[in-house]
C-alpha positions in Angstrom: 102.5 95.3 -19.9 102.5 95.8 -16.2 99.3 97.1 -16.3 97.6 94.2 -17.6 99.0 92.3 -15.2 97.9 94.3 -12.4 94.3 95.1 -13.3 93.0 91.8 -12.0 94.4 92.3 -8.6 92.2 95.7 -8.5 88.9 94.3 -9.9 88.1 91.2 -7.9 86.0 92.8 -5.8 84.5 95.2 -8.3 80.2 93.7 -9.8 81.1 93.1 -13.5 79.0 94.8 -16.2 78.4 93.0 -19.7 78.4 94.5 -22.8 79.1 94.2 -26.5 81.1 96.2 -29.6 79.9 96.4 -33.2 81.6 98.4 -36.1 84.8 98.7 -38.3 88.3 98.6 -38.1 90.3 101.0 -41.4 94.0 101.2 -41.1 97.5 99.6 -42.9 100.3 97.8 -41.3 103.2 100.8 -41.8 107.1 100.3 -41.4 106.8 103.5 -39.3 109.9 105.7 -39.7 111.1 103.6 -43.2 108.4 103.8 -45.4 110.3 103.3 -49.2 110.1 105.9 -51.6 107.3 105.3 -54.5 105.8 103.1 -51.8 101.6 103.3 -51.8 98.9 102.0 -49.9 94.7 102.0 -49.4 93.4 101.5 -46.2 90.2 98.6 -46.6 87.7 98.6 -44.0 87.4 95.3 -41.6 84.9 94.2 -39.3 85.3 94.5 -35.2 82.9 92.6 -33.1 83.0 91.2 -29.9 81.9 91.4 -25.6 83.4 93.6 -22.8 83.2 93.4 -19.4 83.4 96.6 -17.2 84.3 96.6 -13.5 83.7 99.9 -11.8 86.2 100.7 -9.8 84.6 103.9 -7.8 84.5 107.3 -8.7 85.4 108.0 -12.2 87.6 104.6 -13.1 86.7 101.5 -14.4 88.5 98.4 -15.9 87.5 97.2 -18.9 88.3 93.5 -20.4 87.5 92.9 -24.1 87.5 89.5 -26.4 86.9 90.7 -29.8 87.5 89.6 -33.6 89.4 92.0 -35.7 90.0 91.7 -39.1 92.5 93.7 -41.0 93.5 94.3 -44.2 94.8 96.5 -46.7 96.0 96.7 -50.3 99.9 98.0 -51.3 102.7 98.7 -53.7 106.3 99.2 -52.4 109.6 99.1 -54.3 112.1 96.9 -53.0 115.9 97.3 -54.0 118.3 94.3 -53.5 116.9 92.7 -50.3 117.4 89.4 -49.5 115.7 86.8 -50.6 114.9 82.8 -50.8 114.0 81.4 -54.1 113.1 78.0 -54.5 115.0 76.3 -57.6 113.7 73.3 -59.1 116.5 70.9 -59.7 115.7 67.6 -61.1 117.6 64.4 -59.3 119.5 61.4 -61.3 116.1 59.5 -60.8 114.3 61.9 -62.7 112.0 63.4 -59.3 112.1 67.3 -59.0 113.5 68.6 -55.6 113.1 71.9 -54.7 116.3 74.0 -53.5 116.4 77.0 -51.0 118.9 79.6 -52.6 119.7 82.9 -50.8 119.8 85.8 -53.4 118.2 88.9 -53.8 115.3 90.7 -55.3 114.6 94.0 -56.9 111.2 95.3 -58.0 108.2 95.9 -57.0 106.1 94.1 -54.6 102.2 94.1 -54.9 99.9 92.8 -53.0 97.5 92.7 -50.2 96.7 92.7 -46.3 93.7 90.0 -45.1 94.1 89.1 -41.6 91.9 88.1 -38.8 92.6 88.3 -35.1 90.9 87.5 -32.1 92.2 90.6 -29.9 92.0 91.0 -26.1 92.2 94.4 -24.9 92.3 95.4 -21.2 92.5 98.9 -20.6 91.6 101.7 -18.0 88.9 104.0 -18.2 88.3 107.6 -16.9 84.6 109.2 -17.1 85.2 112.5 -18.0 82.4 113.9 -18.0 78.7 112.8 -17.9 78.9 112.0 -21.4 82.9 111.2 -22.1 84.5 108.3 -22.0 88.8 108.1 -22.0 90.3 105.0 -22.2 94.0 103.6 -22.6 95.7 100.2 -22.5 97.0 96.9 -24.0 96.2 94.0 -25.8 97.3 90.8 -27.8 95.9 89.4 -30.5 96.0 86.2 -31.9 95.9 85.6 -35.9 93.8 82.9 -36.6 93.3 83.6 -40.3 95.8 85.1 -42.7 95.0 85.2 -47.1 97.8 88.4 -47.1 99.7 87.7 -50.2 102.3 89.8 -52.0 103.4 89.2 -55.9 107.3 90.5 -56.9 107.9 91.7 -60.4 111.3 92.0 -61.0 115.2 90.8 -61.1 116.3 87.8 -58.9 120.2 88.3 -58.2 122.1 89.1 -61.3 120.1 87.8 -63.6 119.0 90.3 -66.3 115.4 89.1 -67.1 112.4 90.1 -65.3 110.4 87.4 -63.4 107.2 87.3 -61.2 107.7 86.0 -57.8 105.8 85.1 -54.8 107.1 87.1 -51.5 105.7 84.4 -49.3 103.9 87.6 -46.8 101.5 84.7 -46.0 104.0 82.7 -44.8 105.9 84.5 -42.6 103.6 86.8 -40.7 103.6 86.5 -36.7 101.1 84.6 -35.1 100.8 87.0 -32.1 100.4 90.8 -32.3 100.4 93.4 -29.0 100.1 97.0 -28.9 98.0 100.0 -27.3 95.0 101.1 -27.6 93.7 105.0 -27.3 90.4 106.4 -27.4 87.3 107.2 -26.0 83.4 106.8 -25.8 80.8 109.2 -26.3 77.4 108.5 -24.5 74.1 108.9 -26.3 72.4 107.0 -23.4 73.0 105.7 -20.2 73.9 101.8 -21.9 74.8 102.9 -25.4 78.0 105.0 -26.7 80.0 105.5 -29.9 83.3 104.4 -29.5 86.5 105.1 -31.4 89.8 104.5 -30.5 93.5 104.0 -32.2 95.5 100.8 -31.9 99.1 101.3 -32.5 101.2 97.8 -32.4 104.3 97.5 -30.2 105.6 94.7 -32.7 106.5 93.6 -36.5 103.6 91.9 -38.4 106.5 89.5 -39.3 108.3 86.9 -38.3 111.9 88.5 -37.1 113.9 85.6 -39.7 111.9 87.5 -42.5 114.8 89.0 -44.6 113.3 89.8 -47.5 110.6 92.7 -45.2 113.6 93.6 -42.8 111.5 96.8 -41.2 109.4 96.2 -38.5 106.0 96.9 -40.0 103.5 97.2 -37.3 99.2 97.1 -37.5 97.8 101.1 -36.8 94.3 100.9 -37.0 91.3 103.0 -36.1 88.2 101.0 -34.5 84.9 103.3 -34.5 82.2 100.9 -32.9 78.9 101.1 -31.3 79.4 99.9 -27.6 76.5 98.7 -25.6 76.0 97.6 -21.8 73.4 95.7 -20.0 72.5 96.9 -16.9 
């Protein structure tokens, strides 16, 4: 993170150069080094869109600030064997009203669902020309979820009860409102103004909240972003 914070002390002096990104995001949010046996996934294509500014710092290096909407999603299937969770319990009062009642259990099944969420993301990373037609660049950014329809479905036993029920995992619920990572990659010139761009993003943090018991890994947002980049003179 110290790099973010240090880029703008490097660029004040630097002219600014405008652009734009257009393409697709494909990835999953994976609970790298735990991913559950019989666990399955399918990456869905989002859309990335957004401006960049580029401050040439002499020579080779550059600075480049980005404010960009992300979406991403996926589709999955993952067993889950006695992990905690809340069920709500209807329990109606001496008054005859219904009041709903937290219980901590846990559930084993299968959960089934999907990914749908939309970020605005803001990248600042450090670029290298490596040649007259290479781009490299590396850095951080945070991204802020504005819109979430994730939802997961659980089929199977609450606690010690023997009969098999259909739950909701409440993913929509619990999912971070921030996100922050690294992003990778590079940019491949096919004029002076206009590249292709792909790059990785790897996140540094769990999709979900950290008082999510029932998803205890963290799962974190990999995605690949392949773009058409564009600057104005």
């Amino acid at each position: 993170m110290a790099l973010m914070l240090c880029m703008p002390l490097c660029v004040t002096a630097a002219t600014p150069q405008y652009g734009f990104r257009l393409g697709m995001s494909i990835g999953s949010p994976v609970p790298l080094g735990n991913i559950p046996a019989g666990a399955t996934g399918s990456a869905l294509v989002g859309l990335v869109a957004g401006g960049t500014v580029n401050w040439d710092l002499g020579g080779a290096l550059s600075v480049v600030s980005e404010l960009q909407y992300v979406h991403y999603g996926s589709s999955f299937s993952t067993p889950l064997d006695n992990q905690p969770y809340i069920d709500l319990v209807p329990v109606r009062s001496a008054d005859g009203s219904t009041v709903m009642y937290d219980v901590r259990t846990t559930f084993t099944g299968t959960a089934t669902g999907s990914f749908s969420n939309d970020y605005l993301q803001l990248p600042v990373l450090a670029a290298y020309r490596l040649s007259e037609k290479v781009i490299l660049a590396g850095g951080f950014y945070t991204g802020w979820l504005f819109a979430n329809q994730s939802h997961a479905t659980g089929v199977g036993r609450v606690g010690i009860r023997p009969e098999v029920v259909e739950k909701d995992m409440y993913f929509k619920e619990k999912l971070n409102g921030v996100d922050y990572g690294v992003q990778l990659g590079g940019t491949y010139l096919l004029t002076q103004n206009m590249g292709i761009d792909l790059r990785t993003t790897l996140g540094l943090t769990s999709i979900f909240d950290a008082e999510f018991e029932t998803i205890n890994d963290t799962v974190r947002n990999i995605y690949l972003h392949l773009c058409m980049a564009y600057r104005f003179d």
